[in-house]
Structures are given as C-alpha cells and as structure tokens.
C-alpha positions in Angstrom: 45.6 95.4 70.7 43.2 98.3 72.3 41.0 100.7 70.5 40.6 104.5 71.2 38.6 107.1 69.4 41.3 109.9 67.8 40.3 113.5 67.7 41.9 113.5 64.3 43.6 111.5 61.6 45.6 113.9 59.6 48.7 116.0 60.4 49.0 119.8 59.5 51.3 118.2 56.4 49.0 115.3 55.5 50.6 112.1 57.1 48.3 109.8 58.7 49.1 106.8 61.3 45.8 104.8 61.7 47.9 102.4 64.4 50.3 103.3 67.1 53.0 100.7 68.2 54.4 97.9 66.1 55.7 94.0 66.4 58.0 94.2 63.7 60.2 94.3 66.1 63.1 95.9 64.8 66.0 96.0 67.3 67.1 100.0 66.0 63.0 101.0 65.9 63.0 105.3 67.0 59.7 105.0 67.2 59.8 103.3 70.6 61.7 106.8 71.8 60.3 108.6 75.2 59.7 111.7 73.3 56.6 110.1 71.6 54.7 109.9 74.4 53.3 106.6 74.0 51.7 105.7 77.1 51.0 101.6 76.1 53.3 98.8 75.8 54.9 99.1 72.4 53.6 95.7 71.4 50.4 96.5 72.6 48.9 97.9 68.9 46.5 101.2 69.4 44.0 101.2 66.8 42.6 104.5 65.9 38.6 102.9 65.6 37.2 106.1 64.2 40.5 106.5 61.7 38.2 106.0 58.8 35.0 108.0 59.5 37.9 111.0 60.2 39.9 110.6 56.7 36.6 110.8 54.9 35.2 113.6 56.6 38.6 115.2 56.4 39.3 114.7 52.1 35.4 115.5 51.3 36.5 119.0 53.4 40.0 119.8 51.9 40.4 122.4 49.2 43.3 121.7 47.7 44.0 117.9 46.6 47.3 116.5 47.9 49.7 113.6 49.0 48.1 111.4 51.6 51.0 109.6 53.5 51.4 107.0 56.0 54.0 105.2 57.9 56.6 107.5 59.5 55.6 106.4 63.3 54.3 102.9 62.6 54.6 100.8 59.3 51.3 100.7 58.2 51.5 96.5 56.8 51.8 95.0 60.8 49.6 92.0 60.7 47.0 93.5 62.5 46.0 95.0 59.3 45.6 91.6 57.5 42.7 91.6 59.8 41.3 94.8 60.4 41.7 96.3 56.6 42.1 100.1 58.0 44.8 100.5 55.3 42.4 99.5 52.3 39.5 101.3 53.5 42.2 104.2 53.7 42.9 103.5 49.9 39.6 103.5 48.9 38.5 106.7 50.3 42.1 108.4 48.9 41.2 106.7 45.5 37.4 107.5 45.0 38.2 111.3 46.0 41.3 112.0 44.4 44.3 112.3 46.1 47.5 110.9 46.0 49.2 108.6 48.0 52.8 107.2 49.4 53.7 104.8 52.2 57.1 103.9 54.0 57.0 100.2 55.1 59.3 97.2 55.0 56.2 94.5 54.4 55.3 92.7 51.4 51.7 92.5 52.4 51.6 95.9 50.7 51.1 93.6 47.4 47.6 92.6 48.9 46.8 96.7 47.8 48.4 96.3 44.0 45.4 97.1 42.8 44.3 100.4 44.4 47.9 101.1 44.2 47.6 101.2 40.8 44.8 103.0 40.4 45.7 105.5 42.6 48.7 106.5 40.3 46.9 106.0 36.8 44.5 108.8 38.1 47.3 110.6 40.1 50.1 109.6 41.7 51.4 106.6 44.1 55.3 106.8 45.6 56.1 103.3 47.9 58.6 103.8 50.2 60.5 101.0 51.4 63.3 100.2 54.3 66.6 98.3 53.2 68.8 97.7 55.8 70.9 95.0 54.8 71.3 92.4 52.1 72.2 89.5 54.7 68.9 87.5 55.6 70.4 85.9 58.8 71.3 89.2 59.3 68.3 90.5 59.0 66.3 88.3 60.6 68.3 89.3 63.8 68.2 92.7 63.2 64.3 92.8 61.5 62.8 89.6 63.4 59.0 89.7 62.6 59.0 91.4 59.1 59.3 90.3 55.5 63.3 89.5 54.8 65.4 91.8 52.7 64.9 89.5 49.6 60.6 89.3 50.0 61.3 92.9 50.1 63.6 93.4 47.0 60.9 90.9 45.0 58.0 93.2 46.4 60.5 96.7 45.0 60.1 94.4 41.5 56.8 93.1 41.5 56.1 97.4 41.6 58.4 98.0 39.4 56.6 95.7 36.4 53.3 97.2 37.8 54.4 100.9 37.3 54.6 102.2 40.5 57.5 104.4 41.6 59.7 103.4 44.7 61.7 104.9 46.9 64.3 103.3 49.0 65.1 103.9 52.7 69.2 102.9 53.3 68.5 103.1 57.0 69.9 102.8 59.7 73.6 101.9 59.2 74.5 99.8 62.9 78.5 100.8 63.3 80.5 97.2 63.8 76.8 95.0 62.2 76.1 96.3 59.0 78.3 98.9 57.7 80.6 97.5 55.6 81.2 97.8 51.8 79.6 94.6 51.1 76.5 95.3 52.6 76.1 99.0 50.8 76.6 97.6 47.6 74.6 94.8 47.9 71.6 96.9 48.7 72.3 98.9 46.0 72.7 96.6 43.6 68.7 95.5 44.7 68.2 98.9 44.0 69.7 99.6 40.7 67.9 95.8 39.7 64.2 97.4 40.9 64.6 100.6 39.2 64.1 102.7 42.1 63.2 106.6 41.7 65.5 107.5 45.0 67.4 106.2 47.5 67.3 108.2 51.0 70.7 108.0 53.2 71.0 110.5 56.1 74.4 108.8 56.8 75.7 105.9 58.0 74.5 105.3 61.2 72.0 105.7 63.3 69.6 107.7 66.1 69.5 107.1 69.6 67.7 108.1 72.4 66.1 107.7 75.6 63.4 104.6 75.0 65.3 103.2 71.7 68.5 103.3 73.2 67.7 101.2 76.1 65.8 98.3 73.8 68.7 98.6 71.4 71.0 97.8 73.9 68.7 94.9 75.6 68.7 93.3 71.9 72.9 94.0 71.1 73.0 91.8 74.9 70.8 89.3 73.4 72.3 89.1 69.9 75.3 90.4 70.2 77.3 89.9 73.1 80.0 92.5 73.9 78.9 94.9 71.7 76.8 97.7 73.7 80.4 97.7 75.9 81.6 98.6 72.2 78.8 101.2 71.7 79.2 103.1 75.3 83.3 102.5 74.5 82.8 104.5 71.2 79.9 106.8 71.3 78.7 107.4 75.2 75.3 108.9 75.5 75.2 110.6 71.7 72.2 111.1 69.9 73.7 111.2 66.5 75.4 107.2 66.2 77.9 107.6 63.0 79.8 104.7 62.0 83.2 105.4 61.5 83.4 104.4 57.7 80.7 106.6 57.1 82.9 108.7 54.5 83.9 105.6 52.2 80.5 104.2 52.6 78.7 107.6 51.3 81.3 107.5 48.5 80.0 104.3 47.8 76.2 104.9 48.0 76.8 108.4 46.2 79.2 106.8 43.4 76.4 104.0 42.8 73.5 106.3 42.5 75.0 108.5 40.5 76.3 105.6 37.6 72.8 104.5 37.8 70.6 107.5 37.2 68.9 107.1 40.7 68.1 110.1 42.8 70.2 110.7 45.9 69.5 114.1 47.5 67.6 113.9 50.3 65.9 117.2 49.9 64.6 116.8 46.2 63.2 113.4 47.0 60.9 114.8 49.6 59.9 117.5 47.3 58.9 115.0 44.7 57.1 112.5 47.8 55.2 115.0 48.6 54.3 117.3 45.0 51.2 116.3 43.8 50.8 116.1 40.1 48.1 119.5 39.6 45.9 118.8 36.9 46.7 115.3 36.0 43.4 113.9 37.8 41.2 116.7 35.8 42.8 115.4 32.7 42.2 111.9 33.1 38.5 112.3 34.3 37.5 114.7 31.0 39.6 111.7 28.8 36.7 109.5 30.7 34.0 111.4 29.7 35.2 111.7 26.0 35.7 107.9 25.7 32.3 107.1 26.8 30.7 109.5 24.8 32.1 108.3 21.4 29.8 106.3 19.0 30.8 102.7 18.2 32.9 102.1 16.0 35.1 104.9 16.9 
C-alpha cells in the first residue's frame, strides 16, 4: 500500500476509483492491462489520501444531482477498505448531499454498508452491481482466489434483494475451454432469477485480452491449467476480442432465460437506467419530512 494526493476524484461522467490496483487476484482482471498506465506493482494498493476532501468539495460544487459510481478500475470492497473506511466516508458524503449511487464489485463486505445503502435509495436511488463468473466454487476459487465465492456472492445478491435494493448482474468473462459450458450459464442464471436481479449484463461469451492481462492470464492458465495457453495461442493468436466458440448457443441460453424471467438483458438500456437519476424523487421525500414533523400529535 502507498498513498498519493489525486488532483481529482471524479470523472467527466461521475465514476470515482478511490484505490488503484487490486488482490483479488482474478486470473482474467483487464485492469492490470498496459494501457492503464499504472506505474506500481498491481498488488501494491494506491490510495487516493485526499479522495474524500475531493468528493466533498466536488458534490457541494455540482449543479445538477446525479449517479455517483465506483468500481470499473478497481472493486471498491479489497480489504484494504475494511481498514481504511474510504468507501463509507464516500457514502456518507453521497448520502447527506443527495446523490445517488451504484457500485460493481464481487465482495460481500459491501453488506458492512446495508445501511447507507439503504438510505441512499429510500431518498434516491442505489443500483449494486455484482460479477458472476461461474457457479463452480472450486472453480472459482481458481479462477477468483482472494474474493468472496460465487455462493457468498449469490447470498449477498439476496440479502439485497430482502433489503430493497436493486442489482445488477455482471456474466463476465466467459474463459473458452473453463467456464463456458451450458451448465455453468444456467447455473448463474438460475442465482439470478432466485435474487430477483433488475439486469444481467453479457457482452458475449468470452473474454478481453491485451498486452499486461494477457501475459498474467497466461502465467495463471501455466499454473492452473496446464496445456491450456498452447490451446489459447492454437485457437486465438494475439486477438483482442477472445470469443468462445459456443458463444451462439450460450447467448441463446442467457437470452432465452432472461427473457422467461422478466429480467433485463440489453446492454444499452441497463446503462441508461445505472446511470438515470430519479429527478425529483429526493425533493419529494424531503417536503414529506417536513410535513410529518410538522403535524400535531395525534395525527
């Protein structure tokens, strides 16, 4: 772990990482790609000291109330955070000014924040996002070492669920020859269908792959699973775009099950509804407040 004072905290569209790196130590992770320019040891967390100070300064200063995200670079939930508390002090700030909020992560040590959570989207509006890669925990734990297994994470999706918060549901990435078969597409869906998610988000099946991710991911497929980056140069050379060769059954599949079940399954109107912000609902709730409080007992 190192510190470092950032110049900023949020992004032109309102997504904020407060750490940089992870030690989840996913063995697909895009994040660790060249192209991000991050000059530390992936392991070694960056922690954005001033991250607070800037997300206050930059909410009092905003105009226009919005979604507040986090996650996309680094899952927020490492446990770093545990210690450090950036991600609470982050809720509080988005709760006591306004704003919404949504977070992609794959830990259950979101549930430690239930409560602002929840407050967040009685005043607003809270959306968790959360990574479902397969529905084999030996599996996963090779796959997803250092993280909460796909079952802590399918109790977390329902724990939400009964509290009232909307989920979404990452199906990514699909590794061609580990986890692309039938079995393991509807088994995730069938978590997904049982926790009452808003939207599932599949951008195929397979995965990304580029310079800095593609040599890790080929350290760990030597490690874990032996012959199979000789399969990976055999099949797909030096492509970016990875697509697993049962990708048209397995969309079936995924399509066929979301659409039986009333879950969302277009990529495009999910992100329209992760990032609307419900105009007027805060106003409402807050003049409901003041009306409560001034009726006379009894009433």
């Amino acid at each position: 772990m190192h510190y470092v004072k950032a110049k900023g905290i949020l992004s032109a569209k309102n997504g904020m990482n407060l750490y940089r790196g992870c030690t989840h130590g996913c063995i697909y992770c895009d994040s660790r790609s060249k192209c991000y320019h991050m000059d530390h040891a992936f392991e070694d967390i960056e922690v954005k000291e001033n991250a607070i100070e800037l997300l206050e300064i930059a909410l009092k200063h905003k105009r226009k109330k919005c979604m507040i995200g986090t996650g996309s670079m680094t899952d927020p939930y490492i446990p770093l955070e545990m210690e450090l508390g950036y991600v609470r002090k982050a809720l509080e700030l988005i709760d006591t000014y306004g704003f919404g909020f949504t977070v992609i992560t794959k830990s259950d040590r979101i549930l430690r924040d239930l409560d602002l959570l929840q407050r967040i989207h009685e005043k607003t509006k809270c959306v968790v996002q959360m990574t479902l890669t397969t529905c084999d925990e030996t599996l996963c734990r090779k796959i997803e070492p250092n993280v909460s297994t796909t079952n802590e994470r399918f109790e977390t999706l329902k724990i939400l669920r009964d509290a009232g918060i909307p989920t979404v549901v990452w199906l990514s990435p699909i590794l061609p020859f580990i986890n692309d078969t039938e079995e393991n597409i509807s088994g995730i869906m069938d978590m997904c269908i049982e926790a009452k998610v808003y939207g599932v988000l599949c951008f195929g099946m397979g995965l990304t792959l580029r310079e800095g991710n593609r040599e890790y991911f080929y350290r760990q497929l030597d490690c874990l699973f032996p012959g199979m980056k000789e399969e990976y140069i055999r099949s797909y050379r030096n492509q970016y775009s990875i697509g697993s060769t049962r990708s048209s059954e397995l969309m079936k599949l995924f399509h066929d099950k979301c659409e039986k079940n009333g879950i969302l399954h277009n990529n495009e109107r999910i992100f329209s509804y992760l990032s609307e912000f419900p105009e007027g609902r805060e106003e409402q709730l807050t003049l409901w407040d003041i009306f409560s409080q001034s009726k006379p007992p009894g009433l």
